[in-house]
C-alpha positions, 0 to 999 in steps of 0.5 A, spaced: 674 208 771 669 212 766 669 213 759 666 218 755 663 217 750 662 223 744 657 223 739 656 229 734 649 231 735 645 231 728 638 232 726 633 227 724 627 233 723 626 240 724 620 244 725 619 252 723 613 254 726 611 262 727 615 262 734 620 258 734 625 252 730 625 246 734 629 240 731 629 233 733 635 229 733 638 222 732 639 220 739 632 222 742 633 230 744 629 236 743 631 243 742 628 249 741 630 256 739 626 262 737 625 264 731 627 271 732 634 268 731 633 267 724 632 274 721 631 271 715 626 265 716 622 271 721 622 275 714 620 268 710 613 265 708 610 259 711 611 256 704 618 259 703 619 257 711 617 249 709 622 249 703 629 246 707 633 240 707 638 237 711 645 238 710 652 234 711 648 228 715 643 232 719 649 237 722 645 242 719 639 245 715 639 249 709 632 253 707 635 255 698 630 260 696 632 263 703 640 262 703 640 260 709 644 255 714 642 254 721 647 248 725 645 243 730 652 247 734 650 253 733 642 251 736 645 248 741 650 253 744 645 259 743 647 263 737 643 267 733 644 270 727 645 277 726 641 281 722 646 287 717 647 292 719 644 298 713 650 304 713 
């Protein structure tokens, strides 16, 4: 008999380069995403950018002069954010 065995992913690092976020995490994977998935950190300066923290023991970042969350979920499953609609 097998058992599996789930481990939440969380991150330990994240890099914001002009293509693409990549996050490392505790348990030695790597994922990528391309920027273009966050409006706001493509709209953002390299300094704006560099200004984040991990939030809730590494299951996501926060960038605050942005107000934006990213989640290791959300990088994981493929889901980027939308940007508003104007009416």
């Amino acid at each position: 008999m097998s058992t599996v065995l789930r481990v939440d992913a969380r991150i330990s690092g994240i890099r914001v380069t002009d293509e693409s976020i990549t996050a490392e995490l505790v348990d030695g994977r790597t994922v990528s995403v391309p920027l273009a998935w966050s409006w706001r950190l493509m709209d953002a300066t390299p300094e704006q950018r560099a200004n984040l923290r991990l939030i809730g023991s590494g299951q996501g970042v926060h960038w605050p002069e942005l107000d934006e969350d990213i989640s290791v979920r959300g990088m994981l499953d493929g889901v980027p954010a939308e940007r508003p609609r104007r009416s």
